[in-house]
C-alpha angles and dihedrals in degrees: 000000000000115000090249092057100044106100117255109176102176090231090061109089095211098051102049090173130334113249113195118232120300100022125107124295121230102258084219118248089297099065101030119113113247094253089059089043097057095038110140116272094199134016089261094063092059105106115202120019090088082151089077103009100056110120114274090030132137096258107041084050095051094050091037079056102034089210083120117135125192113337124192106202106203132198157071128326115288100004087121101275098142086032098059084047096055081043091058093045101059105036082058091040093222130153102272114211117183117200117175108215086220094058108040137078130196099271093060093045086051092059098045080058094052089047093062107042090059086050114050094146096061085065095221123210112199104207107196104195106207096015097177085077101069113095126233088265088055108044086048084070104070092052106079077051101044097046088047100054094240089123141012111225120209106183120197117205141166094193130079104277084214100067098031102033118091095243082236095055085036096054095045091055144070119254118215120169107199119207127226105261120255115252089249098060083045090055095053095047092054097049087046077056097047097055102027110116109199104031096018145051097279098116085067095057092222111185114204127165118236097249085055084059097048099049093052090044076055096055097049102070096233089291096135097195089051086057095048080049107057091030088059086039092049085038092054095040089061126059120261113285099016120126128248103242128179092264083073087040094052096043076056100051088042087069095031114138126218106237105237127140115203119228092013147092096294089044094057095036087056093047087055112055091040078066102035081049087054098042089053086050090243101144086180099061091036089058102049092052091049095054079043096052090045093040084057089043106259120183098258085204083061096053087044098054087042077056105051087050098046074061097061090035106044115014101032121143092355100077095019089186082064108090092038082051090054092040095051095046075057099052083047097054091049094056097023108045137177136000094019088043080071089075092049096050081047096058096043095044087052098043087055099044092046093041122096109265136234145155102178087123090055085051102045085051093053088053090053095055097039090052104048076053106055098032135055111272112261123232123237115257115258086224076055106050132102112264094194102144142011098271089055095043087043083064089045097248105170097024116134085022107156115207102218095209085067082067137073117270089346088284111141113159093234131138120226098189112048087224105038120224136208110225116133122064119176125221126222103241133122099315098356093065075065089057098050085061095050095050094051086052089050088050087049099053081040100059082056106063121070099252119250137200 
């Protein structure tokens, strides 16, 4: 009988989850990692995610039910995202069947399905692991299943859902976004690892004190399976019985990684609050998102053109040396390069976040373009347009034309829309308090003059 048809009811001791032909087998209790090891048995042995795991929440009704549909768990690495999926399954005692997006084709996905059609009453869950890497064609083909009922599907993801789900696997399923874990849950769950017998490293008869605990909970970024990981790694460096001290702890964090993942979700989150952290003038915060975003290997080319255009957008007309500043951090990375480039990006970072803000000319732009959408187009002013040959000058294009320099302080009088417009209005902060002053002057010496055309 082929592996996919065998039963594996999660209840039953000898079948722990069904894999279809061809994916990796489970190495047994002996030759699992820690992490895998002391993963929770039962919902109530998942430790973080109270927002949807406090009792009489969604979650913990619909499994206590089992009257669950699809779910989408959604989150970073190692916040319980498979766990929670192996929970469900056997508190609901249903055929678990594990498929890994990377892994898999469609022929192997077709036969899961089929599996499961000829077998309703083995109430099979269909855990995708990285379901963000199956393509459209591929996820299609869990619909006609899912809305059917053949399957219930649990997809694990650490992207946003809303960018990589197909939008009619993603309406016929539950969303649910997981947290990192706070250093404290981490740290429980570690000291639960160190002196659990039978799962855990209790057999070693490791010693650890709490804050060494709690330091190594800390460096791990709230990615539970990261912390099982270094604390077995840091266990089986060390002989049996001896304690785990803050020398260990100091040769981990020595080689401790910061967790960013170019071209995905933490990449753009981080961009975004380094700009969000320069925009609200906080030097401190910019500055801590920028080390972040070089410690995980940004492009600095990226954070310098992010930073030529925070000078147009935010500072504008209020701090004018902004955007060649900017322009200039961007030039530098180019022919420096790393690790000296740092530095540039510093001093630019630091010149935007500190400098007086305005976005009068973002908004100015905006009203431009509201307004030519909204409005008929305007047609340029015959005294405006260009006189270059005979036929042009024939139609007296350029005629009644005013050079502002033959006029004192450039100042005309003369309009250049046939129906003004009011679209740009400084602000008063840092230079362009300077400009609202000359602008009243220039309406003065305006309202003087008879208009012209």
């Amino acid at each position: 009988m082929p592996a996919s048809d065998q039963p594996g009811l999660f209840g039953e001791e000898d079948s722990p989850a069904v894999q279809p032909p061809g994916f990796a087998r489970d190495p047994g209790p002996a030759g699992r990692p820690l992490a895998a090891r002391m993963r929770p048995r039962s919902l109530a042995e998942v430790v973080g995610q109270e927002h949807i795991l406090a009792p009489g929440g969604l979650l913990p009704r619909l499994v206590a039910q089992n009257r669950f549909g699809s779910l989408i768990f959604y989150g970073p690495p190692g916040t319980g995202k498979t766990s929670l999926a192996e929970a469900i399954a056997r508190e609901t005692k249903s055929r678990f069947v594990r498929v890994n997006a990377v892994m898999s084709g469609v022929a192997e996905l077709r036969d899961v399905l089929a599996t499961a059609r000829r077998r309703p009453e083995a109430a099979t869950i269909l855990f995708i692991d990285e379901l963000h890497r199956f393509n459209k064609s591929q996820q299609d083909l869990l619909l006609p299943d899912v809305e059917e009922g053949s399957v219930r599907l649990i997809g694990a993801t650490t992207h946003n859902p809303g960018f990589y789900i197909n939008p009619p696997l993603l309406s016929r399923s539950h969303l649910f976004r997981l947290e990192p874990l706070a250093p404290a849950a981490v740290a429980t769950v570690l000291r639960l690892a160190l002196h659990d017998v039978e799962r855990g490293l209790g057999v070693r008869r490791h010693a650890a004190e709490d804050q060494i605990l709690a330091a190594l909970a800390v460096l791990c970024d709230g990615d539970l399976r990261r912390a099982l990981n270094a604390l077995e790694v840091i266990a089986l460096s060390l002989p049996e019985a001896a304690p785990i001290t803050a020398h260990e702890l100091e040769i981990f964090a020595r080689e401790r990684r910061i967790r960013y993942d170019a071209n995905e979700d933490e990449h753009y989150d981080t961009i975004s609050a380094f700009i969000k952290s320069c925009r609200g003038s906080d030097p401190d915060a910019a500055m801590y998102w920028l080390a972040k975003m070089l410690a995980g290997g940004e492009d600095p080319r990226f954070v310098a053109r992010r930073l030529v255009i925070l000078a147009s957008e935010d500072v504008g007309l209020a701090d004018p040396l902004a955007l060649p500043l900017a322009v200039a951090a961007h030039h530098a990375c180019d022919f420096i390069g790393l690790p000296e480039a740092e530095l540039t990006l510093a001093h630019a970072t630091l010149y935007i976040a500190c400098a007086p803000k305005s976005n009068s000319a973002t908004l100015a732009l905006g009203e431009a373009h509201r307004v030519l959408k909204e409005s008929p187009v305007q047609s340029v002013p015959l005294a405006l347009r260009d006189k270059s040959g005979a036929a042009s000058k024939q139609v007296g294009h350029g005629q009644g034309y005013r050079y502002s320099h033959d006029w004192p302080e450039n100042i005309s009088g003369q309009n250049y829309l046939e129906k003004p417009l009011a679209l740009y209005t400084p602000k008063t902060a840092g230079h362009e308090a300077k400009i609202t002053e000359r602008l009243a002057r220039w309406r003065e010496l305006k309202t003087g003059m008879r208009p012209q055309p």
